[in-house]
C-alpha positions as CSV (number, residue, x, y, z in Angstrom):
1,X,-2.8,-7.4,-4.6
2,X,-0.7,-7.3,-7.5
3,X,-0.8,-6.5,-11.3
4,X,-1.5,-10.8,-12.2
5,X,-5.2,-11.9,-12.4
6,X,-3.8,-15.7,-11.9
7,X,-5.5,-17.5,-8.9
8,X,-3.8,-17.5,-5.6
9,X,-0.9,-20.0,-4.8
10,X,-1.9,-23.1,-2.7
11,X,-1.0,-22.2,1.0
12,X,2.9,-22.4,2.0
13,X,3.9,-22.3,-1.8
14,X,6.0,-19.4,-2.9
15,X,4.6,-16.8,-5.9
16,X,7.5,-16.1,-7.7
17,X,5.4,-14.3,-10.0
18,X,3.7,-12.1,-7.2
19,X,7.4,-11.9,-5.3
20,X,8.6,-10.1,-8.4
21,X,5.8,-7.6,-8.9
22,X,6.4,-6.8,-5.2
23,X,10.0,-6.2,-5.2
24,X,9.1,-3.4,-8.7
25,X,8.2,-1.4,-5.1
26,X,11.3,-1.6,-3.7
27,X,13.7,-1.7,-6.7
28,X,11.9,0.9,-8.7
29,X,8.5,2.5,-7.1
30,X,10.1,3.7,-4.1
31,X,12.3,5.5,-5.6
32,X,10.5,6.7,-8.3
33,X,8.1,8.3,-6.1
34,X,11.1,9.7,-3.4
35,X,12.0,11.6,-6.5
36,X,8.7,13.4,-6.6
37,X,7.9,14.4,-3.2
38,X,12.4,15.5,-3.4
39,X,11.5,17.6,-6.2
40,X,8.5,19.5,-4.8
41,X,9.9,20.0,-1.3
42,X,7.0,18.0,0.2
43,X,6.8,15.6,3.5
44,X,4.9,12.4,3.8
45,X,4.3,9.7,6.2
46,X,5.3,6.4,5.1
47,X,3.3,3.6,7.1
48,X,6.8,0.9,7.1
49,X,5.9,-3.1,7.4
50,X,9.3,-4.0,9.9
51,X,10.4,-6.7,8.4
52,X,9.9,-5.3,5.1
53,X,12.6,-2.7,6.5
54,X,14.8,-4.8,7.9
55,X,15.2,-6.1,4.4
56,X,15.7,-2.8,3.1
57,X,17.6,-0.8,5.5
58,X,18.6,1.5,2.5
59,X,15.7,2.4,2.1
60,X,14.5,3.2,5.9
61,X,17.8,5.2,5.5
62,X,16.6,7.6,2.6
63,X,13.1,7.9,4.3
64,X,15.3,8.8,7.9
65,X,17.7,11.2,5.8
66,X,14.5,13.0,3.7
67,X,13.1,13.8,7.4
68,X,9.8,11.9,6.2
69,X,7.8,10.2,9.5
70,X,8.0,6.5,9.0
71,X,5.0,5.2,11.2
72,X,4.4,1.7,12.4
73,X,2.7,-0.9,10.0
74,X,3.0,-3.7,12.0
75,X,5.8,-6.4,12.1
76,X,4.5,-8.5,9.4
77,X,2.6,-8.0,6.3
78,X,-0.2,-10.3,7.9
79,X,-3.8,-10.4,9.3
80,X,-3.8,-10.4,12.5
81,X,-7.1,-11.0,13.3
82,X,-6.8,-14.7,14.7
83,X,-2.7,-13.9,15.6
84,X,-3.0,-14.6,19.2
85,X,-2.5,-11.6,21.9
86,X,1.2,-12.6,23.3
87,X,2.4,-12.7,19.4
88,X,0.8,-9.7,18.5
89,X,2.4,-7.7,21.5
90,X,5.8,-9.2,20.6
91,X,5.0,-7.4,17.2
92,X,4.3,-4.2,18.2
93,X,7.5,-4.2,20.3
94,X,9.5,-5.4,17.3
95,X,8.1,-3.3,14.7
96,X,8.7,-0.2,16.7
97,X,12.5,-1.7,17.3
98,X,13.0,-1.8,13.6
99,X,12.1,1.3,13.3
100,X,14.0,3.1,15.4
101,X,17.2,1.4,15.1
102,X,16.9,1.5,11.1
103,X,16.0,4.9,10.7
104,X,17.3,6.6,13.8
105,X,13.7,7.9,15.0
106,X,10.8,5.7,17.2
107,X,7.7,5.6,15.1
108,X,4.8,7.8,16.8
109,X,2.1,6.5,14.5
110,X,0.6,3.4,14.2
111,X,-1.6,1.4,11.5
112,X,-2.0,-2.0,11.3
113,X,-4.7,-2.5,8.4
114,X,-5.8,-5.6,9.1
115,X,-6.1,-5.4,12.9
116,X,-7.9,-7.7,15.7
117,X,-9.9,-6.7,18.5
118,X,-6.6,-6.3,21.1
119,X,-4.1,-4.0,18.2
120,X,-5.5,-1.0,19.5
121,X,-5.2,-1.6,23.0
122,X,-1.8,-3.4,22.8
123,X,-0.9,-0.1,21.0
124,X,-2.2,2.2,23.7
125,X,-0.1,-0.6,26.2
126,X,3.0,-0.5,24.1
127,X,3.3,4.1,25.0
128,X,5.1,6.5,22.9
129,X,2.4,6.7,20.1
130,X,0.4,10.6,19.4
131,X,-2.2,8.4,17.3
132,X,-3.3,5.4,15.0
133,X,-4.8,5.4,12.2
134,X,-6.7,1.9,12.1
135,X,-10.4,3.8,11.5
136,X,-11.9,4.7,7.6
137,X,-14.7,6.6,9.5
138,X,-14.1,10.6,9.4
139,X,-12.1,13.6,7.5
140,X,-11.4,14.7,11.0
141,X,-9.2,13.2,13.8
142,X,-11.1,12.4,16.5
143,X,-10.3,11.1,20.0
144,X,-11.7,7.3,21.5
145,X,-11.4,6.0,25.2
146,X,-8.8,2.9,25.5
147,X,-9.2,1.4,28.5
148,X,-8.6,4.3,31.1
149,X,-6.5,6.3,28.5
150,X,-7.2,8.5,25.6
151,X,-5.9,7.3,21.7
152,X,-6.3,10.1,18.9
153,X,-7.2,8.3,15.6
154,X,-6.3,9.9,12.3
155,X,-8.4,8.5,9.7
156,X,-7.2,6.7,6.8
157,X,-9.0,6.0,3.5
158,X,-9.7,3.3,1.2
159,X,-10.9,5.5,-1.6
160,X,-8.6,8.3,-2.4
161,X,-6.0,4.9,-2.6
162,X,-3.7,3.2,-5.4
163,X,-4.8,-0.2,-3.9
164,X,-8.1,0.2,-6.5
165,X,-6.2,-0.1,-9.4
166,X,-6.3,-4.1,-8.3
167,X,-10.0,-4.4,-7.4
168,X,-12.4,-3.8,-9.7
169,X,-14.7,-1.9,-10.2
170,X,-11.2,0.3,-9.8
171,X,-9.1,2.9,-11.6
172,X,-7.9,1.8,-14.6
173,X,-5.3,4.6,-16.2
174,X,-3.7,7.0,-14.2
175,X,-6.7,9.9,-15.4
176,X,-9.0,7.9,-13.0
177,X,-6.9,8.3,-10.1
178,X,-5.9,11.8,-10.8
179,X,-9.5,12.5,-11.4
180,X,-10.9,10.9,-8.3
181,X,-8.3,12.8,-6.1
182,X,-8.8,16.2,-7.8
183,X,-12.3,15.7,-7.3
184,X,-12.2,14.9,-3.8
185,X,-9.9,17.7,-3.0
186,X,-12.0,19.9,-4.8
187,X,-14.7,18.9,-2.5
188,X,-13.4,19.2,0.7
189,X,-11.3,22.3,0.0
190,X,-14.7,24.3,-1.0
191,X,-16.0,22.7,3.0
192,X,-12.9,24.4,4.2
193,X,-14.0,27.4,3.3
194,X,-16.4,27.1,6.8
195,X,-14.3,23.8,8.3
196,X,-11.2,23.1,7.9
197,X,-10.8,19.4,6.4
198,X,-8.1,16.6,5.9
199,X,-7.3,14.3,3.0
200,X,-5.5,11.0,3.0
201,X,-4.2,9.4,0.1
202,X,-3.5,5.7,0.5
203,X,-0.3,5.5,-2.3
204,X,1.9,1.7,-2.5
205,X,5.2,2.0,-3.9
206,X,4.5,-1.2,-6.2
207,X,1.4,0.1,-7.4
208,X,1.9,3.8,-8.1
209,X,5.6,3.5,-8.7
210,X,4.5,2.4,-11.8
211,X,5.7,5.1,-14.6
212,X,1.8,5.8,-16.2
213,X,0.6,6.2,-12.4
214,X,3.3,8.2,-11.4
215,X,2.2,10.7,-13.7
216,X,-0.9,11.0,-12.1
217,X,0.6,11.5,-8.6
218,X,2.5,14.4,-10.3
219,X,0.2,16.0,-11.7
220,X,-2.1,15.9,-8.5
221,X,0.7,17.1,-6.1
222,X,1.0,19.8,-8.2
223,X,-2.4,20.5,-8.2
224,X,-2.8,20.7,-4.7
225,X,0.4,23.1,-4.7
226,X,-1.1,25.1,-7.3
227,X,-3.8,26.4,-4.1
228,X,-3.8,28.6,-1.5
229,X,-4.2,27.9,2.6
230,X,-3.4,24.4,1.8
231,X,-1.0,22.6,4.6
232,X,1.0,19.4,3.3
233,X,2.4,17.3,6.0
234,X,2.9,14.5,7.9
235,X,0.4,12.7,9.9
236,X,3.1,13.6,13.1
237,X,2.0,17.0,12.9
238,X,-1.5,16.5,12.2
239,X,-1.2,14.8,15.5
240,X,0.9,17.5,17.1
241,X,-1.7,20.1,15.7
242,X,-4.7,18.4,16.9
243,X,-3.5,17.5,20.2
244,X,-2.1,21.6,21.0
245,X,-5.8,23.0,19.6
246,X,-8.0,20.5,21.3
247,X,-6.8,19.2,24.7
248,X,-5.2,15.8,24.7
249,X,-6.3,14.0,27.8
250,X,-3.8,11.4,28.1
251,X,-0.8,13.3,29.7
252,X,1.3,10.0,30.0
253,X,1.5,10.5,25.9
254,X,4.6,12.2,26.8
255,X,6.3,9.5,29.2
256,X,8.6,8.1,26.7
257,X,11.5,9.3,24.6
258,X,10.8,10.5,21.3
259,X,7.6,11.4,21.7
């Protein structure tokens, strides 16, 4: 997805075009929106592609030295639907390796996006993880049986996300966006009041990075700053919250380093 309504490439051919609306994210975007989150003191989890870090180790660097949780997106940028199990395990173990030796911390979180029916159990195999967050299905976290072990999910969202400024019917300006998330944090702030609740916001450094959208994310996190009993943090310690208040039941959670 990318700003370009041209047709697709024929497979194996390069998108020059599509390579250099990308790389906006990491020349630009990124840092554009480091900048923001800097200025208003806040923490965010960054779901990190491996290889994409691997090409940008200065970037893993300033997300390692900021303190903000970089979490597992997979090794590649790539469905993995039909990627077969032994390549798909290799992944896992290489994205988590990139990770860790680029920003100096293992990743504890894992989503994949675009996930086949072994990610979450090679996941669960792979150890060292508090939770994924391949599952669109709740505003809680929520605990599901892997085999003989227990994985805590943290939802994620397709709505309250950038990505719909490429689909359409989508946002548009940035007042769509800003809208959308002020009125979906209006709404489950006023549940609060009787159940606590949790918002995700799905953000892409190419995408929102851009200056008339990153006007919109500013406005929003100062929004959501601008209330009481409102906890901005990582999806680390929504894991470490959940996890202390309501029993994990997978004690071998804790069996690797950096956990």
């Amino acid at each position: 997805m990318h700003e370009s309504p041209g047709k697709p490439r024929l497979l194996g051919r390069r998108d020059a075009t599509a390579e250099s609306m990308y790389a906006y994210g990491s020349r630009v975007g990124f840092w554009r929106v480091m900048r923001q989150f800097a200025d208003r003191h806040l923490p965010l989890t960054v779901f990190a592609v491996g290889r994409a870090l691997e090409l940008n180790p200065e970037a893993a660097q300033a997300m390692g030295n900021a303190g903000h949780e970089v979490a597992a997106h997979a090794y590649r940028w790539i469905d993995y639907t039909d990627v077969p199990e032994d390549v798909e395990r290799e992944h896992v173990a290489l994205c988590v390796q990139a990770i860790e030796s680029l920003t100096g911390t293992r990743p504890v979180g894992w989503y994949t996006g675009r996930i086949s029916q072994n990610t979450r159990r090679l996941v669960v195999e792979e150890g060292g993880f508090l939770y994924d967050s391949d599952a669109y299905d709740d505003d809680w976290p929520y605990w599901i049986d892997v085999g003989e072990r227990q994985q805590l999910v943290i939802p994620y969202t397709f709505d309250s996300n950038d990505m719909k400024f490429h689909l359409s019917p989508g946002f548009v300006t940035g007042e769509d966006f800003y809208r959308y998330l002020r009125d979906a944090f209006d709404t489950l702030y006023s549940e609060g009041v009787d159940s606590p609740r949790m918002m995700s916001v799905g953000l892409h450094c190419r995408t929102i990075g851009r200056p008339g959208r990153a006007a919109a994310l500013a406005r929003f996190l100062d929004y959501v700053q601008s209330h009481d009993a409102v906890w901005i943090c990582r999806r680390r310690e929504i894991a470490e919250h959940w996890r202390a208040e309501h029993q994990a039941h997978d004690p071998q959670i804790s069996s690797r380093p950096g956990t």
